[in-house]
C-alpha positions in Angstrom: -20.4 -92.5 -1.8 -19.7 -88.9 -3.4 -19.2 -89.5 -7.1 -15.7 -87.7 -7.5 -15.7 -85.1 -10.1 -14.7 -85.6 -13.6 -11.8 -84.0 -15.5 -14.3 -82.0 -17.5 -16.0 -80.8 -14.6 -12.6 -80.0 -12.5 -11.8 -78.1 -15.9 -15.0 -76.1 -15.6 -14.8 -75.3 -12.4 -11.4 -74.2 -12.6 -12.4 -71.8 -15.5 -15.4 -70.9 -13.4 -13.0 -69.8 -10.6 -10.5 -67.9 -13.1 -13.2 -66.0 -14.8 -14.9 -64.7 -11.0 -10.8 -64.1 -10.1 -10.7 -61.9 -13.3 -14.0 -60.1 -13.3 -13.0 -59.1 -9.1 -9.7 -57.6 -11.0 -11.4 -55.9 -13.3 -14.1 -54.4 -10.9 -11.1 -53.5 -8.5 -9.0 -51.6 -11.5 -12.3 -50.0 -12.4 -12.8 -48.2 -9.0 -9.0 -47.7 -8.8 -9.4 -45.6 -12.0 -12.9 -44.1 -11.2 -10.8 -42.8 -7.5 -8.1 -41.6 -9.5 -9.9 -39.7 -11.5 -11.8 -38.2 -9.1 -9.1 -37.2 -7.1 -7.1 -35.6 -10.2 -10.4 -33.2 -11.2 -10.2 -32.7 -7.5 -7.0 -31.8 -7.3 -6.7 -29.7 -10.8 -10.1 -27.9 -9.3 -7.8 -27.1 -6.4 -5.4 -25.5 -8.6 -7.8 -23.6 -10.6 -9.3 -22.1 -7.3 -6.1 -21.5 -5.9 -4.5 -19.4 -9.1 -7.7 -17.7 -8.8 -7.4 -16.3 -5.3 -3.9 -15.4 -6.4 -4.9 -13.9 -9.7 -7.7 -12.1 -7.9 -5.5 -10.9 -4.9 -2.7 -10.0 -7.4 -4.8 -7.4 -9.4 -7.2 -6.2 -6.2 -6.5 -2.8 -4.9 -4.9 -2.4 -1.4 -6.6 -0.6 1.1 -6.5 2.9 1.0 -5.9 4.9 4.3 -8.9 7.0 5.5 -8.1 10.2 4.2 -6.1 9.8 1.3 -7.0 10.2 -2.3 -5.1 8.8 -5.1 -1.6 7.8 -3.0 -2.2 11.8 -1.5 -3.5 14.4 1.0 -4.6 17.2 0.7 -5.1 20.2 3.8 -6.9 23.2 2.8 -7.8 26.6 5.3 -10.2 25.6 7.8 -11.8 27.6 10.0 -8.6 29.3 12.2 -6.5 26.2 11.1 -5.8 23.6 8.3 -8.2 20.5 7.6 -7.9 17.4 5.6 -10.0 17.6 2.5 -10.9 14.1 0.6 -12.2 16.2 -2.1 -9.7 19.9 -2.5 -12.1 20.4 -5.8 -15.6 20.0 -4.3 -14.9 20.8 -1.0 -12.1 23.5 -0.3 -13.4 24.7 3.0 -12.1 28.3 3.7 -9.5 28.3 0.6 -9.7 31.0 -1.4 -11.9 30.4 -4.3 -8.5 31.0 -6.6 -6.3 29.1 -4.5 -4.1 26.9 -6.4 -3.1 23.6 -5.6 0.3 22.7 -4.7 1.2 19.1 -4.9 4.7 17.7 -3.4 6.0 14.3 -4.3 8.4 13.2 -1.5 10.6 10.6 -0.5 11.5 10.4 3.7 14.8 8.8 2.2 15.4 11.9 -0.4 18.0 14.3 1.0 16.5 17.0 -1.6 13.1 16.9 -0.4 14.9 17.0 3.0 16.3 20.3 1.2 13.2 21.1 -0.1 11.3 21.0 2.8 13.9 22.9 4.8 13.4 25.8 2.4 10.2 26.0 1.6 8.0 23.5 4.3 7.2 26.7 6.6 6.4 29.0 3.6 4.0 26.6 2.1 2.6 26.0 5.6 1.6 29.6 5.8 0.3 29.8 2.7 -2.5 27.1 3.0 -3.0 28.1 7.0 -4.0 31.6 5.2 -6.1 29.8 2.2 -4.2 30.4 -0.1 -3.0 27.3 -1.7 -4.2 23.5 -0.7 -1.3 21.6 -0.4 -1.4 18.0 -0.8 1.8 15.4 -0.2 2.3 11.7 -1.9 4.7 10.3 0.5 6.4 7.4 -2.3 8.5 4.7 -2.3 11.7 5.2 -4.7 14.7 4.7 -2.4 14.1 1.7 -0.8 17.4 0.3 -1.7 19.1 2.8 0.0 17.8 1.5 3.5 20.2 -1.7 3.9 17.2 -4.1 3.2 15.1 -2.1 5.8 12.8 -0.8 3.5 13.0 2.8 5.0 11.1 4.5 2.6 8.3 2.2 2.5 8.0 2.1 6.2 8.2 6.1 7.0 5.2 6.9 4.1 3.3 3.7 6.0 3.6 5.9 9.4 2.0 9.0 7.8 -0.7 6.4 6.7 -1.4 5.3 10.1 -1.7 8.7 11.9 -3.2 10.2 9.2 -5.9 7.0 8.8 -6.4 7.1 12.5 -7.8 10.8 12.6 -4.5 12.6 13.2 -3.9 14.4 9.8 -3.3 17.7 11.8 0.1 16.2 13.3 1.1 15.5 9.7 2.9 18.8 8.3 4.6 18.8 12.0 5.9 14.9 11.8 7.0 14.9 8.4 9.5 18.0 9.3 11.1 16.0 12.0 11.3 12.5 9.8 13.0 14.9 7.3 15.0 16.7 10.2 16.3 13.4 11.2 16.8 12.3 8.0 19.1 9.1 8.0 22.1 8.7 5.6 21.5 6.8 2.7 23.2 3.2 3.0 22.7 2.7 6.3 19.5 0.5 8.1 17.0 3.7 8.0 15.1 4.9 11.9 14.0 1.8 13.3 10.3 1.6 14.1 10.6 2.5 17.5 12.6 5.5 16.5 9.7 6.9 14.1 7.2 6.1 16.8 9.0 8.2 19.1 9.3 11.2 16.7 5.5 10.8 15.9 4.7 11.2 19.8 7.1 14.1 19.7 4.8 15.5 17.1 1.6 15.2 19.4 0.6 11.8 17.6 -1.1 9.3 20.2 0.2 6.6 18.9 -2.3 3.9 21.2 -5.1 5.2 18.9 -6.9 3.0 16.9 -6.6 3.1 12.8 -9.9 3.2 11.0 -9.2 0.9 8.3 -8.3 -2.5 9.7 -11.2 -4.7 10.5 -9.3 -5.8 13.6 -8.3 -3.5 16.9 -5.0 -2.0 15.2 -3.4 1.1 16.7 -1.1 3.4 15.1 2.1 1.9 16.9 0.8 -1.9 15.3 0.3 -0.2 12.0 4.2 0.8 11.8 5.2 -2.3 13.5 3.3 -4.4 10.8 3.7 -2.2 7.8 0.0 -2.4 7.2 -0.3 0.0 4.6 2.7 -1.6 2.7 1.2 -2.9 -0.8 -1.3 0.4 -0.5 2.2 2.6 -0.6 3.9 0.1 -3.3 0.6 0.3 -5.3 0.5 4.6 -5.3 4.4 4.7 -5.7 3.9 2.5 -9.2 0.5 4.5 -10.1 2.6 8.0 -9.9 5.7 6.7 -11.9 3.6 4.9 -14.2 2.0 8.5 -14.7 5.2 9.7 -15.0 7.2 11.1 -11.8 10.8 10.8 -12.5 11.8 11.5 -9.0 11.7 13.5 -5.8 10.8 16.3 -4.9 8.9 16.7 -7.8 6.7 20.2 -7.2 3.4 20.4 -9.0 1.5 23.9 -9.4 -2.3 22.6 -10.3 -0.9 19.8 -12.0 2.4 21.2 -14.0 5.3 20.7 -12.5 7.8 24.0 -11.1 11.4 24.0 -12.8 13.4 25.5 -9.6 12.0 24.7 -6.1 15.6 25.7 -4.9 14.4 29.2 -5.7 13.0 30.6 -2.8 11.7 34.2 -4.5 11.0 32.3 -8.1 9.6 29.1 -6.0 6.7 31.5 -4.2 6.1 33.7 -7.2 5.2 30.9 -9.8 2.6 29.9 -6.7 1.2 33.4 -6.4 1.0 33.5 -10.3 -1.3 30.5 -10.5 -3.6 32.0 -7.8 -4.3 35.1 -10.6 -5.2 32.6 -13.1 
């Protein structure tokens, strides 16, 4: 017969049984700590990579349509017509050697550089046409507000973009007369895209052609439809008030601004002035 066990022995096994019971616990709250751990540096080296990509995507410059320099373009005599110059200083084409450069800050919501280029748009189109100005526009962003939400004046400088970006810089003098000529009132909803898209093939712009900046098969009418120049106009409308355009039109003459565009005679003599210098 099994001797039965003795109080000291059921109190040793008992004790036994507690201390395996407690040393399981501990090993169990051990590796409960150890996960936990692990998954908070996981989770705060999530963060760190994510504010990273923000940071990084924040303070990276948008992409810049093929063809424009600094928020602008610039045409410039070429041949029997005007080209698009990347580089008006190194690379004027058939400008005169003293041809001055005429730089025009406008707004497609502004109702003076409507004005503006009513009065003068032709006369400056003859003038580099018979080399003797470049003329570079920076279509900007300032009105906005005035679109009903629509973002109008972000949208029509993103449509010269496209065309320009998609090889079609000759149909941009021609095009930005006839956003100007139908101007909308300010207040309203701004032309719709399908409106500007319309008005660009008015112009001669195929607007099925492929842009050369997106990775991905993007024709001119995606690149209205999807803004895709968008942060590239917000960034160049910030980079010319931060070096310190007040407004539109604002007419530069090799860099110094005009005092009376409205002017006509004044306007065109100032210009011809800065070719003798």
């Amino acid at each position: 017969m099994a001797k039965k066990p003795s109080n000291t022995d059921r109190r040793a096994a008992a004790r036994e049984k507690a201390r395996q019971i407690a040393e399981a616990q501990a090993r169990k709250q051990k590796t409960a700590k150890r996960v936990l751990y692990i998954g908070v540096a996981l989770v705060a080296a999530l963060v760190l990579v994510v504010v990273g990509v923000l940071i990084y995507q924040s303070t990276k410059p948008a992409a810049q349509p093929q063809g424009y320099t600094e928020g602008s373009v610039t045409f410039v005599k070429d041949g029997d017509g005007v080209a698009l110059t990347e580089d008006p200083a190194g690379d004027s084409k058939d400008a005169k050697d003293s041809a001055p450069n005429v730089k025009v800050f406008l707004d497609y919501q502004c109702p003076a550089c409507a004005q503006f280029e009513g009065l003068n748009g032709k006369g400056l189109g003859k003038l580099v046409a018979d080399g003797d100005i470049s003329l570079t526009f920076q279509p900007v962003a300032l009105l906005d507000n005035q679109s009903g939400g629509t973002k109008y004046s972000t949208r029509s400088a993103n449509l010269m973009m496209c065309v320009v970006d998609s090889g079609q810089a000759d149909k941009f003098q021609e095009l930005s007369l006839s956003l100007f000529s139908n101007q909308p009132e300010g207040g309203g909803t701004g032309l719709d895209d399908q409106k500007m898209l319309d008005l660009a093939k008015e112009a001669g712009v195929d607007v099925d052609k492929k842009i050369n900046t997106a990775e991905d098969d993007v024709t001119v009418k995606d690149c209205v439809n999807n803004i895709q120049f968008e942060d590239f106009v917000t960034q160049s409308t910030k980079e010319a008030l931060n070096g310190g355009l007040k407004g539109t039109p604002t007419v530069q003459v090799n860099g110094e601004n005009v005092g009376d565009w409205s002017d006509q005679q004044s306007f065109f003599a100032e210009i011809l002035q800065a070719q003798k210098k």
